[in-house]
N, C-alpha and C positions, 0 to 999 in steps of 0.2 A: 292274508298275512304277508305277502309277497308285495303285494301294491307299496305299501308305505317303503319296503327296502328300495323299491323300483324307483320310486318319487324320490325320494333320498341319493341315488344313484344317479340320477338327473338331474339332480340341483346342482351335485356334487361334481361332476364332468363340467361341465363350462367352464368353473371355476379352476379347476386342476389344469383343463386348458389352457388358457388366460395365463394363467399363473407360469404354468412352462413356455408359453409363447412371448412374455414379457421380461423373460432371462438369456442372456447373450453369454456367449464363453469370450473370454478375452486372456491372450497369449502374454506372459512376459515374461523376456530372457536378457542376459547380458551379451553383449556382444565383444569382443578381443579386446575394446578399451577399457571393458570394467563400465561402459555403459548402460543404464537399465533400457530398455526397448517393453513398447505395449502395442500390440497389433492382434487384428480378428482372424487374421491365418498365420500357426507357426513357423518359424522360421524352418528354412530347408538349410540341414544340416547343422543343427545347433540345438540342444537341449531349451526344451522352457517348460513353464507352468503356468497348465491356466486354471483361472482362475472363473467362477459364475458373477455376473453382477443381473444385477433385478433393478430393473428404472423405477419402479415405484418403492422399492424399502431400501435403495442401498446396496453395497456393498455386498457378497457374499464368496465366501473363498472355500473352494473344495476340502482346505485343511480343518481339521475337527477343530472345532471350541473356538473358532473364530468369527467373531460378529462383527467387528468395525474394519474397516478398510485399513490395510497394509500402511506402514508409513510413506512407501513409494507410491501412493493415489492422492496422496495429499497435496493439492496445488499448491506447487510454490509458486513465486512470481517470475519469470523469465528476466535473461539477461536485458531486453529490450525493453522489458519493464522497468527495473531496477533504474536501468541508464534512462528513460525517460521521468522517472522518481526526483530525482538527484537532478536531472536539468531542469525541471520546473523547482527545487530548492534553490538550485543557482540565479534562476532569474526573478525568485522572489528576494532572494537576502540582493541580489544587485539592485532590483527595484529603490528596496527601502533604504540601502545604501545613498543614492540618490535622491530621495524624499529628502535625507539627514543632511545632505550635503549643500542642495538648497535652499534647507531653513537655515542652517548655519552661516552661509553666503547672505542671505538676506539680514539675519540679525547682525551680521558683521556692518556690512553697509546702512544698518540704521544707527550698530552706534558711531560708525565712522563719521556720520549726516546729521548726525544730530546731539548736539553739546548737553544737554536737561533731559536726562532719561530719568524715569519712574521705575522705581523695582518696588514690588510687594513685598515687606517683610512683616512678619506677624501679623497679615489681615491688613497692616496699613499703606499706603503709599507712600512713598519714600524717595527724594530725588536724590542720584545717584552721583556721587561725586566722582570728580574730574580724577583722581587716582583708582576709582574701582573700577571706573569707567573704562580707563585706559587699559589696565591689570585683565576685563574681559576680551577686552579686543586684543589683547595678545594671547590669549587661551582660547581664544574662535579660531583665531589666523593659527595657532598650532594642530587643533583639530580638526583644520580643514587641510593641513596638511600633510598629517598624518593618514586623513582615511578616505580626501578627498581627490587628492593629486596621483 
């Protein structure tokens, strides 16, 4: 009757092992500037709390009723992030700034070059008269001056 508890106690230890070998204590305190800090050895002279984490489930915090990770274990993005965020947006919006400014430059010069322009209106072709003609080329030349110069 003893065999199956022994078996049972055998299964049951490696795993209880494992289990405690695969959890880390992990330190976090504030420091004078109201900064939060996380470190595997507490600080010397300063209050903290640690806290248990489990690499295979997550999160776990010595405080009762708590399952999911602290708001302070939630990756934010870094300043170095952010700022690297924000310069690849600047050299996209300047790219296509540039795209804009080059087709505009070119339509400008085609109708400067060329007296019988075709505009589609309603599905049809349409040669464009020497007043609307002109009317665009002065609305090219303003919006290349506005967003290109």
């Amino acid at each position: 009757m003893h065999k199956p508890i022994a078996k049972l106690l055998c299964g049951l230890l490696p795993m209880l092992l494992a289990s405690s070998l695969s959890a880390t204590t992990v330190y976090q305190w504030k420091d004078e500037q109201g900064n939060i800090h996380f470190g595997s050895v507490p600080p010397a002279g300063a209050s903290s709390q640690s806290m248990r984490l489990k690499t295979s489930s997550g999160v776990q915090s010595d405080r009762p009723g708590t399952d999911a990770a602290p708001p302070e274990l939630v990756d934010e993005p870094s300043q170095a992030e952010i700022d690297r965020q924000v310069r690849q947006q600047a050299i996209a919006a300047e790219n296509e700034r540039r795209t804009t400014c080059t087709q505009l430059r070119t339509n400008l010069a085609t109708m400067k070059n060329h007296s019988r322009l075709r505009v589609e209106i309603d599905g049809k072709a349409v040669i464009m008269s020497p007043q609307e003609r002109q009317k665009r080329i002065q609305e090219t030349e303003q919006q290349i001056r506005e967003h290109c110069d």
